[in-house]
C-alpha positions as CSV (number, residue, x, y, z in Angstrom):
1,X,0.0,0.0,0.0
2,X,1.2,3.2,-1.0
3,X,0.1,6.1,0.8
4,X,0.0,10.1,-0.4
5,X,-0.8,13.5,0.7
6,X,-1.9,16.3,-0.9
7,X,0.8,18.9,-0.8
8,X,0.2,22.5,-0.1
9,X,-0.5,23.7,-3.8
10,X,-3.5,21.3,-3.8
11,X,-4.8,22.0,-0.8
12,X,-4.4,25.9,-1.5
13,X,-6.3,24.9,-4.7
14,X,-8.9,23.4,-2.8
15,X,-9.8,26.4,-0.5
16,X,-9.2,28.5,-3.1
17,X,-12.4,26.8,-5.1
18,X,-14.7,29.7,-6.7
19,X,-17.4,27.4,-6.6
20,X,-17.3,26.4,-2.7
21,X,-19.3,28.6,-0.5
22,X,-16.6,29.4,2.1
23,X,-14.6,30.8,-1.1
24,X,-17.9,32.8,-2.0
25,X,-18.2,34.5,1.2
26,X,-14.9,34.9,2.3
27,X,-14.3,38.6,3.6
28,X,-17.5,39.5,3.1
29,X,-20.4,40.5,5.5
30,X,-22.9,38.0,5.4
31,X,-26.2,37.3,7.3
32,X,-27.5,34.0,8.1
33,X,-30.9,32.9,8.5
34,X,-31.8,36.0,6.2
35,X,-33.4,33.8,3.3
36,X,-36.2,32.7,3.6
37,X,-36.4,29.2,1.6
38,X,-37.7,25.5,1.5
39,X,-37.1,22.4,-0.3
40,X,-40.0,20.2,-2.0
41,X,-40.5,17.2,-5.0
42,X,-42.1,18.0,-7.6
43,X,-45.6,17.1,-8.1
44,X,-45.4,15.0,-11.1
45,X,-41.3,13.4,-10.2
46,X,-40.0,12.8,-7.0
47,X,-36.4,13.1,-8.6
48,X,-37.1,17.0,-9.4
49,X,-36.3,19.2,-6.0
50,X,-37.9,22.6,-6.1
51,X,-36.4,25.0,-4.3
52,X,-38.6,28.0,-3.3
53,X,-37.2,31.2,-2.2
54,X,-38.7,34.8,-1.6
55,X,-36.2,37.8,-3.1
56,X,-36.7,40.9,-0.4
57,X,-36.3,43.9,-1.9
58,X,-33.8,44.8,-4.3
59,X,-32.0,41.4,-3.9
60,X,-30.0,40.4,-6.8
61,X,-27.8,37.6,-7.7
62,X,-29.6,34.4,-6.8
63,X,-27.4,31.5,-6.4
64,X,-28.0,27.8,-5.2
65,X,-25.2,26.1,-3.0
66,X,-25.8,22.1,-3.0
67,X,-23.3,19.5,-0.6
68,X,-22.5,16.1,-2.0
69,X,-24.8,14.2,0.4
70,X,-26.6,14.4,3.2
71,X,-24.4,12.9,5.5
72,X,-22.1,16.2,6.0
73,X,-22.0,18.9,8.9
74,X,-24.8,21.4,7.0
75,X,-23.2,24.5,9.3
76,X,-19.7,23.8,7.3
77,X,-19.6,26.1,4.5
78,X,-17.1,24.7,2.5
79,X,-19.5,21.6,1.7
80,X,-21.3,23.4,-0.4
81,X,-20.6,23.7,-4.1
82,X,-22.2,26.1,-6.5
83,X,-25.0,24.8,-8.8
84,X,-25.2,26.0,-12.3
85,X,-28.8,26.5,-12.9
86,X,-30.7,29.9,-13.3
87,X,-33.9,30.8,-11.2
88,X,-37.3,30.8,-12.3
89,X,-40.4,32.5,-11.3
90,X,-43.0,31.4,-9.0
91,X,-46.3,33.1,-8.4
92,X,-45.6,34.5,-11.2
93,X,-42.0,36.5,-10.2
94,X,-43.3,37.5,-6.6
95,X,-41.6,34.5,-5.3
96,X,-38.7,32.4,-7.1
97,X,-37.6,28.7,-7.4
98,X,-34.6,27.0,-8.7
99,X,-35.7,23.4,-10.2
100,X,-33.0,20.6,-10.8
101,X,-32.9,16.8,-11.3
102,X,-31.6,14.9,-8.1
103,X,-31.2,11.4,-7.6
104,X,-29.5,11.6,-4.2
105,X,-30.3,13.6,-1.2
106,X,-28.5,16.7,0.5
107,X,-28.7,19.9,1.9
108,X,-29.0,23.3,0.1
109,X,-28.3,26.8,0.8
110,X,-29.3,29.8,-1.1
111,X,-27.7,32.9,-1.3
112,X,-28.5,36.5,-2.4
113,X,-26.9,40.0,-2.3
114,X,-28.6,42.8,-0.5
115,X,-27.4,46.7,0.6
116,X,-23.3,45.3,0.3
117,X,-24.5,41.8,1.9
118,X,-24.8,38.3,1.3
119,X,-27.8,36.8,2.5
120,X,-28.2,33.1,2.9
121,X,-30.9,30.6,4.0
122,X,-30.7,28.4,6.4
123,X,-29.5,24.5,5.3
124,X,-32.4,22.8,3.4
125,X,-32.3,19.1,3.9
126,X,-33.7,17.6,0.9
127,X,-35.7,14.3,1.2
128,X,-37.2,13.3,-2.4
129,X,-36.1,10.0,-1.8
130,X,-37.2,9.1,1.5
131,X,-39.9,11.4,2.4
132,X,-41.1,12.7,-1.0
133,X,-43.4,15.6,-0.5
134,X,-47.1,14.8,-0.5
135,X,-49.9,17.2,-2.5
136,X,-52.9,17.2,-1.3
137,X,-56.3,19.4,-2.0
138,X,-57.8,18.5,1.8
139,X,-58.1,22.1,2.9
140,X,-62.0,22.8,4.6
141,X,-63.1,26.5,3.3
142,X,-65.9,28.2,5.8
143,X,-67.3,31.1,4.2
144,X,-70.1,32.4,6.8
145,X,-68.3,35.7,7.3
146,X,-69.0,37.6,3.8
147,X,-65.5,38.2,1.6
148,X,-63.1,36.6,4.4
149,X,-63.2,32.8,3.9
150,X,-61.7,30.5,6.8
151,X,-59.0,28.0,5.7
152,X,-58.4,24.9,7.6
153,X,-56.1,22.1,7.1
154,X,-54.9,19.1,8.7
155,X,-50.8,18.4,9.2
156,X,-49.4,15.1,8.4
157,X,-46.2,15.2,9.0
158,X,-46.8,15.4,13.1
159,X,-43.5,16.2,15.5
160,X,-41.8,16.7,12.0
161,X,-43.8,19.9,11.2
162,X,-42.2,23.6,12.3
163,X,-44.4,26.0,10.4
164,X,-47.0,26.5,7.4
165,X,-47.1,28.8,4.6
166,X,-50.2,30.1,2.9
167,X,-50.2,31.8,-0.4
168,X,-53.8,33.2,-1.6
169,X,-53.7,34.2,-5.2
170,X,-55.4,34.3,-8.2
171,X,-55.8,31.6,-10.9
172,X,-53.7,33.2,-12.9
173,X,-50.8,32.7,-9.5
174,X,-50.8,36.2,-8.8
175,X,-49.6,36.3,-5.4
176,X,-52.7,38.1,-2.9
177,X,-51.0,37.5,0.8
178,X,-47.8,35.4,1.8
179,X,-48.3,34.3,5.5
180,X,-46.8,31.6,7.7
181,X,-48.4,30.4,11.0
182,X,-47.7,27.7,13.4
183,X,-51.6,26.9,13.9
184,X,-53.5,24.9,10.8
185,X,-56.3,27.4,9.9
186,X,-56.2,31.4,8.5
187,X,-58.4,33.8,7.6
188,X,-57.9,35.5,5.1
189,X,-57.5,38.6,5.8
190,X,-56.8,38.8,9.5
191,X,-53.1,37.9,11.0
192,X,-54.0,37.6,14.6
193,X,-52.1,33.7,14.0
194,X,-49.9,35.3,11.5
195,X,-45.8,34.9,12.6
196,X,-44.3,35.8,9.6
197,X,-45.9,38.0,6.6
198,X,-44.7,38.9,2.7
199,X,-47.8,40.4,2.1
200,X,-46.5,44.1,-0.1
201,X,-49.1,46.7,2.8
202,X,-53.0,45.7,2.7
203,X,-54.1,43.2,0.5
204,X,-57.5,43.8,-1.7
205,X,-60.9,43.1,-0.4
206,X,-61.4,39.6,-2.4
207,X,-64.7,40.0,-5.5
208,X,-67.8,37.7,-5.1
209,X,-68.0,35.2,-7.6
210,X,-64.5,35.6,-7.8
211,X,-62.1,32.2,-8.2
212,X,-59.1,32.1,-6.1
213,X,-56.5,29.5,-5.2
214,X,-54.9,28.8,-1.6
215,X,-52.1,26.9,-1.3
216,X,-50.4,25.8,2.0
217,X,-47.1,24.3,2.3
218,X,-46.6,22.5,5.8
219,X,-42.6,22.9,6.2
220,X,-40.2,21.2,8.6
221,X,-37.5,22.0,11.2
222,X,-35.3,21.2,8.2
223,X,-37.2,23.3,5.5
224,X,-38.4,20.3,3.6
225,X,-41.5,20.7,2.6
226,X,-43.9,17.6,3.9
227,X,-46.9,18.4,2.4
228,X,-48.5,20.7,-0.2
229,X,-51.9,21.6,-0.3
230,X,-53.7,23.3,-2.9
231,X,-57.4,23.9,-3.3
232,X,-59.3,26.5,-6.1
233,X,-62.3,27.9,-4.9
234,X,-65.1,30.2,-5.6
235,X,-66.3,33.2,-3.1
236,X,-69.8,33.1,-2.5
């Protein structure tokens, strides 16, 4: 048996990497935790991780970081390795998603710039293989109060469930209200329950006769998504 090591040139080469993460942010002022981003399948191919982000602001320069498996520390920067992919939108631009064929599983960062800062998300572990995301249109509408319809919904995933996003829009995926809550019912539009909110000021008063869409997405402690509900409905 022969053994080597990798001499200093190699291992300068190594740190040096453009594409690692660590190389990326390396003296710059970053904030962690800033992104806010999840992780499902898609609906039609388990092997096809969708990787939702919202862009705050004027944020620019959207990039995905990807680790070679799951089985690495996801709070070590240099196990992350740029993806070559461009973003897409989702609700039509208000939100964005990167979408990529993966046959293994791993965590993901993704990182924006902002006012002279990097912004990143917080690890996404993905889990298409062994926890493919469910969809789902069991979502109960009330609509006794006139123009503000009650949404309830029943979670899954159980102790794997931190928090649920809500997106009422149009047909046509125009965003209405962003909101997250820990609790499995809104109303639209009240935010007593609300924790987190991407609403852009007061949404409209909703039409009668109107069709809408909600869509929930119950997300784990991990930012996987577990479960994606979508329902089209009809305000009476």
């Amino acid at each position: 048996m022969v053994l080597t090591s990798c001499s200093s040139e190699d291992s300068n080469s190594l740190i040096n990497d453009p594409n690692l993460l660590s190389t990326y942010l390396e003296d710059k002022t970053i904030e962690t935790g800033a992104v806010i981003a999840c992780s499902a399948n898609s609906s039609t191919n388990s092997e096809v991780v969708e990787t939702y982000f919202y862009p705050e602001g004027n944020a620019s320069n959207f990039k995905l970081y990807t680790t070679s498996s799951s089985d690495v520390d996801p709070n070590t920067f240099s196990n992350y390795r740029l993806v070559t992919i461009s973003d897409v939108p989702f609700f039509n631009g208000y939100l964005r998603k990167f979408e990529r064929l993966s046959t293994t599983e791993e965590w993901l960062i993704v990182t924006y710039e902002l006012d002279g800062e990097i912004k990143l998300s917080n690890p996404i572990r993905t889990k298409n293989l062994t926890q493919p995301s469910v969809f789902s249109n069991a979502i109960v509408i009330n609509q006794e109060e006139a123009l503000m319809p009650v949404f309830n919904w029943e979670a899954n995933s159980g102790m794997n469930n931190a928090i649920f996003f809500q997106v009422l829009s149009t047909i046509d995926d125009e965003l209405i209200s962003g909101t997250y809550t820990y609790e499995t019912h809104f109303q639209y539009y009240k935010t007593s329950n609300v924790v987190l909110n991407i609403t852009d000021g007061i949404p409209p008063d909703l039409t009668l006769g109107q069709d809408y869409k909600f869509t929930i997405m119950d997300v784990s402690e991990d930012n996987w998504v577990n479960e994606v509900f979508i329902s089209q409905f009809t305000i009476e």
